[in-house]
N, C-alpha and C positions, 0 to 999 in steps of 0.2 A: 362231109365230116368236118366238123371243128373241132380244134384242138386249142387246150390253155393250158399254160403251166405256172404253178403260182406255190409262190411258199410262205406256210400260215406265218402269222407274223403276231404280236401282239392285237395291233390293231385288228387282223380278221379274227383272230381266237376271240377276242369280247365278243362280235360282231353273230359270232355263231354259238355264242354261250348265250347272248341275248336273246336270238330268234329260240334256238331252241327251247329255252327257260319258258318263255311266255308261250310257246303252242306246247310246249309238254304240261306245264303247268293247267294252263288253260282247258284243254281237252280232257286232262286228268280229273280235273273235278268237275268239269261238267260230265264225266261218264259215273263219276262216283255219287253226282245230284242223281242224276238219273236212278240209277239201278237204286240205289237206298232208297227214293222216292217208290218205286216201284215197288221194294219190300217191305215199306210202311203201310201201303194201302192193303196188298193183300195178309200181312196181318192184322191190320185193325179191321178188313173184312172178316176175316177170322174168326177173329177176337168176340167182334160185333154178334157173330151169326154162332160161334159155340155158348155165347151166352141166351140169345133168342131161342136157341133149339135144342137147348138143355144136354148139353156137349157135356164132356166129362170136367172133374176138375183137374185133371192135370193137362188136355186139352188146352183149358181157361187159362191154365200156367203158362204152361207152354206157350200161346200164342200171345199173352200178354208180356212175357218175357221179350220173344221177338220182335215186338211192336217195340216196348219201349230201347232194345239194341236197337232199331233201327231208326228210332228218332233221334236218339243219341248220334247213331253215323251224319245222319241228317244234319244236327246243331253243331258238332263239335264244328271249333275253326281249320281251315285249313292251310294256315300256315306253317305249321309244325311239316306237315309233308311237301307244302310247296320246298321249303329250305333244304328237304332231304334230297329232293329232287333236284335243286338248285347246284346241291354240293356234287352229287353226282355225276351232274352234266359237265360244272368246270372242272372238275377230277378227269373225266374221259377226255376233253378237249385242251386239257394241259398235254395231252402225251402226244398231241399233233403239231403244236406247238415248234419251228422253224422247220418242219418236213415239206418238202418238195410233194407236193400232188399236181398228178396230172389227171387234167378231165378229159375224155374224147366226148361229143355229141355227135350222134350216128343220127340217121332216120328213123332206127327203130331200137333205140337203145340208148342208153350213157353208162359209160366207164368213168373209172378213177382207181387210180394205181398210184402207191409210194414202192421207196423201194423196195418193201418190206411183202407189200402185197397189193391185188388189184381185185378189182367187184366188177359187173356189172349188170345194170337194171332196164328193164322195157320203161317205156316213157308213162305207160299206167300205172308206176308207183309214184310217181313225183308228181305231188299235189299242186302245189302254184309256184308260182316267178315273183319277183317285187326288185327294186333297185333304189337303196337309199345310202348316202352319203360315199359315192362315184366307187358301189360294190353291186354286182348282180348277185341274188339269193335264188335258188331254186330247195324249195319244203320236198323232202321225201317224205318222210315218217316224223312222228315225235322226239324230237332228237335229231333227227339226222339235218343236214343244211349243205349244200353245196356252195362254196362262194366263188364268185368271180373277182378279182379287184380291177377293175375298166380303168384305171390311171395306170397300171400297170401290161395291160393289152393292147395291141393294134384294133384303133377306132374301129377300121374297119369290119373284124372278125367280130367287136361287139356289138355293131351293127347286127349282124349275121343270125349272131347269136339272141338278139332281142328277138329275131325276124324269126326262128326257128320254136322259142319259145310262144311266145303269140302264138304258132300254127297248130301247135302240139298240145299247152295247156291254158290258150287263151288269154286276154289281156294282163299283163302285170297287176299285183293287186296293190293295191293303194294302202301304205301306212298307218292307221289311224296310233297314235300314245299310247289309248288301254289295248285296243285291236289289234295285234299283229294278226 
């Protein structure tokens, strides 16, 4: 078991408003590309085959209504919801802001407890690892972020903890600007 105790500070609160933002955001519209995508074709399949097969005309309404809601979902920009999304994430990440968390890493599990209250999760929810500007990150969910800050820990235990993560979710992942 490893154990860190670390208290958010300004600097990790951006640092997890950051990750978060860009993989909530990120995933968010790429699952909103998707499924719209998916509702465009099967009603302009629709659309296409009520009017070939002499479908009704409210049918014909109908499914061209759909089609063009769903091209619409399709074009509109998605800025408007990244920002909503944005506001939300440092709204919940402000109220962590100088609280004392403590992480346990088990073999088959991670904890994190304030004083307030404590979680804990199998290592199948926590998507990947990455370590940039002398902070360990582990990705749970959309949103969520666990930090380490390594100038604030014994080398050694980050050591450990590199060594633990590698075993459980695989190589850290690499940075790219647009890619978190």
């Amino acid at each position: 078991m490893l154990e860190f105790t670390t208290t958010i500070g300004e600097r990790e609160r951006r640092r997890i408003v950051e990750l978060a933002e860009k993989r909530g955001v990120k995933q968010g519209i790429r699952w909103t590309m998707i499924l719209s995508g998916v509702l465009f074709l099967v009603a302009l399949i629709g659309l296409i085959y009520s009017f070939l097969a002499g479908g009704t005309r409210e049918q014909k309404i109908a499914f061209a209504v759909i089609t063009v809601i769903a091209l619409l979902r399709l074009l509109v920009p998605f800025g408007s919801r990244a920002k909503d999304y944005e506001k939300k994430t440092a709204r919940m990440n402000r109220k962590i802001e100088g609280k004392l968390i403590r992480y346990r890493f088990y073999d088959d599990h991670i904890e994190s407890a304030t004083v307030e209250a404590g979680s804990g999760l199998p290592w199948t929810k926590a998507r990947e690892w990455g370590e940039k500007d002398g902070m360990i990150h582990v990705l749970i969910r959309a949103g969520e972020v666990i930090l380490i800050d390594t100038e604030k820990q014994d080398p050694d235990d980050c050591a450990a903890l590199r060594a633990m993560l590698t075993e459980k979710l695989g190589p850290k992942k690499e940075e790219e600007e647009d890619d978190l």
